[in-house]
N, C-alpha and C positions, 0 to 999 in steps of 0.2 A: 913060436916067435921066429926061430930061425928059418922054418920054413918059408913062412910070408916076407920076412927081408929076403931071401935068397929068391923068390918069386916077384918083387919090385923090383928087385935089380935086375933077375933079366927080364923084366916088362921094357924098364929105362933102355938096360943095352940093344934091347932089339930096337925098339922107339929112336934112339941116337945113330943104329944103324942103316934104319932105311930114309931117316932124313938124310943122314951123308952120302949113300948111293943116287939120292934124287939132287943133291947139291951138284953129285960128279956128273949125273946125266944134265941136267943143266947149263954146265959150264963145258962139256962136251957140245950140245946144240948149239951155243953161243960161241966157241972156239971154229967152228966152220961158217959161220957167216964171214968171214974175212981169206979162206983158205978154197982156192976153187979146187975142182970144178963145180957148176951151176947147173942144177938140172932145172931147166927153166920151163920146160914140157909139165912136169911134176906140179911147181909152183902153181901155172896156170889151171892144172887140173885142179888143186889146193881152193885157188880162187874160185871157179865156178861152184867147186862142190858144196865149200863153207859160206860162200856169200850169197851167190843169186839163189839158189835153192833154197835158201833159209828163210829166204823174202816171205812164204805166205806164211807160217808160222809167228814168224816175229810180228807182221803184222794184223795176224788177226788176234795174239797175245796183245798187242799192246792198245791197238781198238777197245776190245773190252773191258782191258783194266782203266782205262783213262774214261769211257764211262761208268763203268762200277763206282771207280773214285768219285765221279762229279756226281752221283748220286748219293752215297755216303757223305760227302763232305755236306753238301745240300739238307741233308736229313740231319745232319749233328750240328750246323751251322744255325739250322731254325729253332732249337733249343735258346740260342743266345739272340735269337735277331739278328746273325750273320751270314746270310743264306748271298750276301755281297761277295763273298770271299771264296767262289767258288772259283772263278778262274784264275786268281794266284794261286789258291794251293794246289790246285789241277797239273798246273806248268809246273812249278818247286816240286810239287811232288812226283811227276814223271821225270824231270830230266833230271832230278838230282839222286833219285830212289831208285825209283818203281823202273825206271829205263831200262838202268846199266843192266841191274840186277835181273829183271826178267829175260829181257834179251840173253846176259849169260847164263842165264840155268835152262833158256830153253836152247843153248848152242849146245851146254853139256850134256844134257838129253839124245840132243839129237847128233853132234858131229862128234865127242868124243868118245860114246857108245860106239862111234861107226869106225872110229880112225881106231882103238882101242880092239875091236871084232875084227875088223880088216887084217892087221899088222899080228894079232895073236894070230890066227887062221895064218899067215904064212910062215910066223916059225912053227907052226904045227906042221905041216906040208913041206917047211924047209926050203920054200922060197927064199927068206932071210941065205939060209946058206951057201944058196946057188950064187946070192948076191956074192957076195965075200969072194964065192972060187970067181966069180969073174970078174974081180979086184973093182967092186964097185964098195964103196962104203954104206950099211945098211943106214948107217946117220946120219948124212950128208943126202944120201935118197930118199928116205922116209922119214925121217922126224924133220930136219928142217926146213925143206918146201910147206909141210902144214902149221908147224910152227909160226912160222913170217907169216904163211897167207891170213892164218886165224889172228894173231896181232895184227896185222895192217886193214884186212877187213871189217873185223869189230867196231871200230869207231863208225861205220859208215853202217854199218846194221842199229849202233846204237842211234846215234842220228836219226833215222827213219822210222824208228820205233819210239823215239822223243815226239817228234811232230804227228805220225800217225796217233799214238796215244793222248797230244795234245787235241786231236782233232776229233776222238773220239770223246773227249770229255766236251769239244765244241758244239757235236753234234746233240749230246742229251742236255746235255745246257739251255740252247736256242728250240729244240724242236720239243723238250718234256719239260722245262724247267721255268720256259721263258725269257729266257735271257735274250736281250739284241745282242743282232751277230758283230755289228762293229764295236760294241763297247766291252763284248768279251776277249774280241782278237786285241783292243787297243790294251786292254789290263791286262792282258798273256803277257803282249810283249815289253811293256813299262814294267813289267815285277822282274821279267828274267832278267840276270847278269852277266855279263862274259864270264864271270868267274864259276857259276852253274852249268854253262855250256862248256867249258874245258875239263872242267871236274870228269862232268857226264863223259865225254868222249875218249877222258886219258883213263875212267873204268874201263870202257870196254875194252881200249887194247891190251888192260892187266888181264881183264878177264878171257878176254882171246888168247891169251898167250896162253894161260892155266887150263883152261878148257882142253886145249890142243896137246900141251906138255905133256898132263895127266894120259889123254886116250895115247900117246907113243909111249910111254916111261911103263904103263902096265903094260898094252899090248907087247915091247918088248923083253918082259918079265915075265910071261904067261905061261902056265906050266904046259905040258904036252896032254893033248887029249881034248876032247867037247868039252868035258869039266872045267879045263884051266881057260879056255877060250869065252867061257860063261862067266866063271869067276873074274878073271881080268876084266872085260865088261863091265860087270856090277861095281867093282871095286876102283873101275875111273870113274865112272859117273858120280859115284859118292864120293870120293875124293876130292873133285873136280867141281861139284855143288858148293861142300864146306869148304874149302880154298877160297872159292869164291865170297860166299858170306864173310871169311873172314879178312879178306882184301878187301872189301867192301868197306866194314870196319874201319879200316888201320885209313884208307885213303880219305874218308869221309872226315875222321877227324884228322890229316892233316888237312886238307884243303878249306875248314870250316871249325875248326878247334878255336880258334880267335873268336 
């Protein structure tokens, strides 16, 4: 008995400990947004690498899931004689679900494995340290240019991956399903609400932000060696998935808990 309490407890305090290390890394990233210098070079590399590069993934993710969906829905809708229903739940269900979320687990895949590999490989190499002797701040340089770019860029990948994935549900709609093309564009846009599209766009900058946080916050935890450079890796992208699912969660019922 004693062993296992002595073995929860320190499950808790280790558990208690590395939330509060990622609280101070957080409020560290957030304490230099107001404090210059501005590495604006960085930023802009931030931007191209996490937004425009991300364009053909995001979109050919969200292509097929918006028709997979108008096929499913279609196939479970005809059960009921509601095979009508296909282009509201197509829209509701990409810009309010299927968008944010996809879009964030394929940024985490793809940018935070990368900013997470990156940033371990230089404190392994000891770039990080070269930073410091030449009185540059490793935080101010490398976490918060990708930080910002991956929150302010997200909403604008979600966005395109709302309408691509809408368009994708358009296309098996009208060309497999038979649907006219005006009567499904007019139902898209009478079912969506501003309140769907803001939702949708204020996920993705949660979820950019998380995506990003995670691959800096391991990367610069990563122990020394290929081992710790693999491990840190693995362990943002998983981090950075569940974060995300569970932001998902908490926003979804606020914005829709009513």
């Amino acid at each position: 008995m004693t062993r296992a309490l002595a073995a929860t407890g320190a499950a808790t305090l280790g558990l208690l400990a590395a939330i509060g290390r990622l609280a101070i890394f957080v409020g560290q990233t957030l304490s230099h947004l107001v404090r210059p210098p501005f590495y604006m070079r960085e930023f802009g590399h931030a931007l191209v690498q996490i937004g425009y590069f991300s364009l053909p993934v995001v979109g050919l993710t969200a292509l097929f899931t918006g028709g997979a969906l108008a096929l499913q829905i279609y196939a479970g809708g005809s059960r009921f004689d509601a095979q009508a229903v296909v282009p509201q739940i197509v829209a509701i269900g990409m810009v309010r679900e299927l968008g944010p979320v996809l879009v964030g687990l394929m940024i985490a895949a793809r940018v935070t494995s990368s900013i997470a590999a990156e940033i371990a490989t230089m404190k392994v190499t000891e770039q990080i340290d070269a930073l410091v002797t030449l009185s540059t701040n490793p935080m101010k340089y490398l976490t918060l240019p990708r930080v910002l770019a991956a929150t302010l860029v997200m909403p604008v990948l979600v966005g395109i991956g709302d309408v691509i994935g809408i368009m994708g549900g358009f296309l098996v709609g009208t060309e497999r399903l038979g649907f006219n093309a005006a009567a499904y564009l007019q139902n898209t846009a009478d079912f969506l609400t501003r309140l769907d599209i803001v939702s949708s766009l204020a996920k993705g900058a949660v979820f950019g932000f998380i995506a990003a946080l995670m691959g800096c916050y391991y990367g610069m935890q990563s122990d020394r060696g290929a081992m710790g450079v693999g491990r840190a890796t693995k362990t943002s992208v998983v981090a950075a998935a569940v974060l995300i699912l569970a932001a998902n969660f908490l926003l979804t019922e606020a914005f829709f808990s009513a």
